[in-house]
C-alpha positions as a Markdown table, in Angstrom:
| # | Residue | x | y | z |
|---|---|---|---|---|
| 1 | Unk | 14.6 | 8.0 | 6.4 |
| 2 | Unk | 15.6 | 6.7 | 9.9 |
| 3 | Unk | 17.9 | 3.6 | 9.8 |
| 4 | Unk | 17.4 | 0.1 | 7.9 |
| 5 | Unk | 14.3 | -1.4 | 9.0 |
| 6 | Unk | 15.4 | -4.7 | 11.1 |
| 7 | Unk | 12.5 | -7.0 | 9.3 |
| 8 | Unk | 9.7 | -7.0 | 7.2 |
| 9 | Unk | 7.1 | -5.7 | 9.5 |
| 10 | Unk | 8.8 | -2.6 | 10.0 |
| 11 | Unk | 9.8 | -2.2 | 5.6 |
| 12 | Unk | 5.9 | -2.9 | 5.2 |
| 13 | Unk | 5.0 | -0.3 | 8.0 |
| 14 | Unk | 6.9 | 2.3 | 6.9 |
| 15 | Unk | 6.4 | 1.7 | 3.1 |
| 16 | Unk | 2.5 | 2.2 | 4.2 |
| 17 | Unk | 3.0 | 5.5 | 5.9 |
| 18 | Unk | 4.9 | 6.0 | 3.0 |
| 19 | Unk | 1.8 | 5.6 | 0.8 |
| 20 | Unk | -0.6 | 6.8 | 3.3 |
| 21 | Unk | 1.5 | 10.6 | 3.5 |
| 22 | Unk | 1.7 | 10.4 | -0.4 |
| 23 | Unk | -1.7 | 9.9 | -1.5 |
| 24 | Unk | -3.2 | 12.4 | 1.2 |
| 25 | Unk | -1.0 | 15.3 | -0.3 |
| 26 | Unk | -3.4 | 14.0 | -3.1 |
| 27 | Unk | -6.5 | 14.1 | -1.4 |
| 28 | Unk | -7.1 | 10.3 | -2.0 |
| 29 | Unk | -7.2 | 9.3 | 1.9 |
| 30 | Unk | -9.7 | 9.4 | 4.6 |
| 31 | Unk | -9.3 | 9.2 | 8.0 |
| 32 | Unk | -11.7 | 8.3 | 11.0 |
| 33 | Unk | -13.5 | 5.4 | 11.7 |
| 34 | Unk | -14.0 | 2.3 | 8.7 |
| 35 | Unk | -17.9 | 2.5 | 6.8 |
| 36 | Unk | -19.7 | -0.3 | 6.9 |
| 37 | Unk | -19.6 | -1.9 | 4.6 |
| 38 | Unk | -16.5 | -0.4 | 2.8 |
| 39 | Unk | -17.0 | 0.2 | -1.2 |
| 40 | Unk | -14.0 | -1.9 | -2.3 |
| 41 | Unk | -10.9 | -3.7 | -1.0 |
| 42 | Unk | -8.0 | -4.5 | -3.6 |
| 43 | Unk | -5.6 | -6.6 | -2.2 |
| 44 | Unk | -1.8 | -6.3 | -4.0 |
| 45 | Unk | 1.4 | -7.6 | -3.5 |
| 46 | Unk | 4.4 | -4.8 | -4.1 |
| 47 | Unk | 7.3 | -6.7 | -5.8 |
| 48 | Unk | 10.2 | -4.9 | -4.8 |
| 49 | Unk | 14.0 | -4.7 | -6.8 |
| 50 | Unk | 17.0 | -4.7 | -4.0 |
| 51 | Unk | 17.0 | -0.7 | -4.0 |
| 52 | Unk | 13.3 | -0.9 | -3.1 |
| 53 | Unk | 12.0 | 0.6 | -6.7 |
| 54 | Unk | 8.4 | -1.6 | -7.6 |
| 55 | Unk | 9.4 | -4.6 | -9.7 |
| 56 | Unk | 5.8 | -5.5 | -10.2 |
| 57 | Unk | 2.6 | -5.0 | -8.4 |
| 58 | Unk | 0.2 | -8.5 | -8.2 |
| 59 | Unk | -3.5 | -8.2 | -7.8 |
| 60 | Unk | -4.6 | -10.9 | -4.8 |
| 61 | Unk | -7.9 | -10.2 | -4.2 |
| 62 | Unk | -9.7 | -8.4 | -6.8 |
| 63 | Unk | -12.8 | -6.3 | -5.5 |
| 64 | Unk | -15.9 | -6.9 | -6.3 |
| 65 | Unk | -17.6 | -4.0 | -6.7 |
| 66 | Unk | -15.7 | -0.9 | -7.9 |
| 67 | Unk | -12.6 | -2.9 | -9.8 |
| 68 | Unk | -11.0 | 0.3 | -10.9 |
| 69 | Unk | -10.1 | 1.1 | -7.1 |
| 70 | Unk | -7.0 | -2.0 | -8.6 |
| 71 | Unk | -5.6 | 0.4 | -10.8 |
| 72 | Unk | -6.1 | 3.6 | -8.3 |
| 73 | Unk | -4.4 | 1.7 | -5.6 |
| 74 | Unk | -1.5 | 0.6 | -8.3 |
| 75 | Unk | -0.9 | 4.1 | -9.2 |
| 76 | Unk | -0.7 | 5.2 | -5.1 |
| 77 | Unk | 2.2 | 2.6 | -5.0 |
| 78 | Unk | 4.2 | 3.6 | -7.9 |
| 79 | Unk | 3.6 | 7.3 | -6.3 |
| 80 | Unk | 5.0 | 6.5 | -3.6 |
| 81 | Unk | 8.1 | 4.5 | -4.4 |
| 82 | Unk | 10.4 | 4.0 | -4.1 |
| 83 | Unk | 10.4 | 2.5 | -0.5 |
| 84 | Unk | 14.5 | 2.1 | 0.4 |
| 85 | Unk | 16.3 | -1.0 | 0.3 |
| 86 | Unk | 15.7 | -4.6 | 1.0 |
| 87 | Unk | 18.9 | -6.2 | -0.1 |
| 88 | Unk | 19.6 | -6.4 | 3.9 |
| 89 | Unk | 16.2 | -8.1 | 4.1 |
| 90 | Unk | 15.7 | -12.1 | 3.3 |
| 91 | Unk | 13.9 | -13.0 | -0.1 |
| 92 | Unk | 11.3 | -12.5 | -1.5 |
| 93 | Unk | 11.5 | -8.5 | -1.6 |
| 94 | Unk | 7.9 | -8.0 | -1.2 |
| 95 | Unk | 5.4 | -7.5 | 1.0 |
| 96 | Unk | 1.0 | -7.3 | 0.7 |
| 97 | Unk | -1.3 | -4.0 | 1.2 |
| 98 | Unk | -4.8 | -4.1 | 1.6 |
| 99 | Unk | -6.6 | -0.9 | 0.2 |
| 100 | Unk | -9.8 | 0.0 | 2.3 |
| 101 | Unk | -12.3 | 2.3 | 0.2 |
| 102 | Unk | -15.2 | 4.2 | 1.4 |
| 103 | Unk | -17.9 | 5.1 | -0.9 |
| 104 | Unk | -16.3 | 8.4 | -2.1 |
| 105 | Unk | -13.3 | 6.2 | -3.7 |
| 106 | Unk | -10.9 | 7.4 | -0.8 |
| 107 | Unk | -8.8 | 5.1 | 1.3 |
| 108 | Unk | -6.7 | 3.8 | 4.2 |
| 109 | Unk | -5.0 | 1.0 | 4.2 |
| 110 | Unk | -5.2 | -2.4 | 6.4 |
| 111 | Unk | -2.1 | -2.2 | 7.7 |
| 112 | Unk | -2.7 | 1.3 | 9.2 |
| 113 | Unk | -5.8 | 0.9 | 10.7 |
| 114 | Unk | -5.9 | 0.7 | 14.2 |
């Protein structure tokens, strides 16, 4: 895993690649440019415990259109966890992921894109 991530950016950026490597060994990613306009964009803030299991996952912006894609992001989290430790890391142990779907229900995430 590399060592300890020095600061949040780099916990969130490699908890997303995380995610991102997870959920396209399940065929749930896209890749390539962003549709206009996307089909649905959860926002959720991963709650984290000091050995970086999910402690809770907060909806902060639910989608409009397409709610379920909450629940389908939720589950790519919990997938992917856990994310390695935070206890080095100042409180609170979490950190925000916007989900970016395209009309076949795939995704990227925000913090990926380019």
């Amino acid at each position: 895993m590399g060592p300890a991530p020095r600061n949040w950016d780099e916990y969130k950026a490699r908890a997303a690649k995380r995610i991102a490597s997870v959920s396209a060994e399940a065929g749930e990613t896209f890749t390539g440019p962003l549709p206009e306009p996307l089909q649905s964009i959860p926002v959720l803030q991963v709650q984290l415990n000091r050995d970086g299991t999910v402690r809770n996952v907060a909806v902060l912006r639910t989608p409009k259109f397409v709610p379920e894609t909450i629940e389908m992001a939720k589950k790519a989290i919990r997938r992917a966890a856990p994310f390695g430790p935070v206890g080095a890391l100042p409180p609170p142990w979490q950190f925000t992921e916007t989900f970016l779907y395209n009309a076949e229900l795939k995704f990227q995430l925000r913090s990926l894109v380019e």
